[in-house]
C-alpha positions as CSV (number, residue, x, y, z in Angstrom):
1,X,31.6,26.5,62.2
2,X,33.8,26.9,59.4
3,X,36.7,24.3,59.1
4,X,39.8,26.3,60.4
5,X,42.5,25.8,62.3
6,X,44.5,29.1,62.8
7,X,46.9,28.6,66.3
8,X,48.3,25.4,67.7
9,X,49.8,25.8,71.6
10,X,52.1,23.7,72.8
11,X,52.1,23.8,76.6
12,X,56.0,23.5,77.8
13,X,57.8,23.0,81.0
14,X,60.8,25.9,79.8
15,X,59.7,28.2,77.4
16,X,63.7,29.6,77.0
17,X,64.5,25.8,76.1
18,X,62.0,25.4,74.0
19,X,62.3,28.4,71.8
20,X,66.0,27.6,71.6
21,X,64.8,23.8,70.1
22,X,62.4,25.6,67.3
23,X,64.6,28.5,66.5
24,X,68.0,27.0,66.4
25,X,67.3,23.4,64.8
26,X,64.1,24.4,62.6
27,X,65.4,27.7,61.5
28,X,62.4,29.3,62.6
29,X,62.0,33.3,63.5
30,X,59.8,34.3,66.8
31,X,57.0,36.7,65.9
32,X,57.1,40.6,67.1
33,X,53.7,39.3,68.9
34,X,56.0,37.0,70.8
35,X,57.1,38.4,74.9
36,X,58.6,37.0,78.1
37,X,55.6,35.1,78.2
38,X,54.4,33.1,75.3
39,X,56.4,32.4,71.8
40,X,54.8,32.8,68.4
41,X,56.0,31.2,65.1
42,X,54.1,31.7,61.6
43,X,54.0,28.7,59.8
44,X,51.7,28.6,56.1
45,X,48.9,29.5,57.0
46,X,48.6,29.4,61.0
47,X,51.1,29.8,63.8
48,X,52.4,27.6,66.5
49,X,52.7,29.1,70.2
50,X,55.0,28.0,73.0
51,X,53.3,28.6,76.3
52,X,54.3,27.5,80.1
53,X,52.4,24.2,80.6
54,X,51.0,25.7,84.1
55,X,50.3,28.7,82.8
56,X,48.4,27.1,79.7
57,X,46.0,24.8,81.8
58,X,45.4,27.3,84.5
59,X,44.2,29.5,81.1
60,X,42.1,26.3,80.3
61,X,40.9,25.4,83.8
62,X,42.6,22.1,83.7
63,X,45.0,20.2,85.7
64,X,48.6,20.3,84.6
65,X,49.6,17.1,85.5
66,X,50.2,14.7,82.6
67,X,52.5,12.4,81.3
68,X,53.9,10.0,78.8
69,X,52.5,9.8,75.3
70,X,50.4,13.0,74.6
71,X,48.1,11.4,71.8
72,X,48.7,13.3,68.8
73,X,51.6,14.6,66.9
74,X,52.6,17.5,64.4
75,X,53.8,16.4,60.8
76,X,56.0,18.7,58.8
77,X,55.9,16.8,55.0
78,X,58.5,17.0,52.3
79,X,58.4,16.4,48.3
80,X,60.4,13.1,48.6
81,X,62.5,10.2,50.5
82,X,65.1,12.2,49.9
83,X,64.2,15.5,51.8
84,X,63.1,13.4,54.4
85,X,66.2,11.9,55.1
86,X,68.5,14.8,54.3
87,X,66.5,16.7,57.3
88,X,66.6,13.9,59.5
89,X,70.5,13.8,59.2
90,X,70.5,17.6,59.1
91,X,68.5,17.4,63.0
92,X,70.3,14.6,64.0
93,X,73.9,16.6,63.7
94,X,72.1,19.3,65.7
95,X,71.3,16.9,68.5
96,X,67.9,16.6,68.0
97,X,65.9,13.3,69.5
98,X,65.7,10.8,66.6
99,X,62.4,9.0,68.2
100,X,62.2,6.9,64.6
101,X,64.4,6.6,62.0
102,X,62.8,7.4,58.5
103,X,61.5,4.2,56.7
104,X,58.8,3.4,54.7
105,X,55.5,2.8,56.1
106,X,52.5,0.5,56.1
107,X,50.0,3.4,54.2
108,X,52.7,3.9,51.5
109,X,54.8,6.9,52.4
110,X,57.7,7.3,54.3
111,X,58.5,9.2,57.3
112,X,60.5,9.7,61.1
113,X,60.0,11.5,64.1
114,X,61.8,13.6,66.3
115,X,60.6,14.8,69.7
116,X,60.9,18.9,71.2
117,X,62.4,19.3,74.2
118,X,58.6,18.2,75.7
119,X,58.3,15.4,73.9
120,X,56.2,16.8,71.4
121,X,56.7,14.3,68.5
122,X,57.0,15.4,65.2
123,X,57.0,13.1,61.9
124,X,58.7,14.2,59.4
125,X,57.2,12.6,56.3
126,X,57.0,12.5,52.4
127,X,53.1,11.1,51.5
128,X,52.7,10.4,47.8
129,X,49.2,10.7,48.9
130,X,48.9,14.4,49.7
131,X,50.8,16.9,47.0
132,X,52.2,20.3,47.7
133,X,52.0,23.0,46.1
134,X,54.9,25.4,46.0
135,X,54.9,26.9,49.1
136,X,54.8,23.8,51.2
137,X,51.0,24.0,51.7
138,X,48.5,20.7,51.0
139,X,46.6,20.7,47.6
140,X,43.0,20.2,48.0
């Protein structure tokens, strides 16, 4: 199997809420593949989808019941400190949930998170570590 990761679905209670979240505080733009029923967004080089939570384990034969921390997060990484807090205050204004407040961490970067309206976190991060190149994509 080749390594490839092309779609990531985030199963949400209110899909009207949640769109609102990514469009209006990330600046992001719904797909034309997007409907009534599920929410596409292109991000470099894959897309994310927004898809009712019942409607996403009854696809995946799995119960829908779950709660607290969800064991993984998304990471959306910037070229410096800076960016990182510039966005965070930028979010914060917006009323976005400021789950940690950027600092510098124990592996050498710096970074936050913010949660969705799911609790979805995110960390918003700058990693000397990993480069980008100039359309916000990872160097190999």
């Amino acid at each position: 199997m080749e390594p490839r990761l092309t779609l990531i679905t985030l199963g949400v209670s209110d899909l009207a809420a949640s769109t609102h979240f990514y469009e209006q505080n990330f600046n992001w733009q719904r797909l034309p593949a997007s409907n009534e029923g599920v929410v596409f967004f292109q991000l470099n080089g894959m897309q994310l989808a927004l898809f009712p939570s019942q409607e996403l384990a009854l696809d995946a034969g799995a119960a829908a019941e779950s709660s607290g921390f969800k064991s993984f997060s998304l990471a959306h990484n910037l070229r410096s400190e800076q960016e990182v807090d510039d966005l965070i205050r930028i979010l914060e204004k917006k009323g976005v949930t400021i789950v940690k407040q950027p600092q510098k961490v124990f592996w050498g970067g710096y970074s936050s998170y913010i949660a969705d309206p799911d609790g979805f976190l995110w960390e918003i991060a700058y990693n000397p570590f990993l480069p980008l190149d100039e359309k916000g994509n990872l160097l190999s």
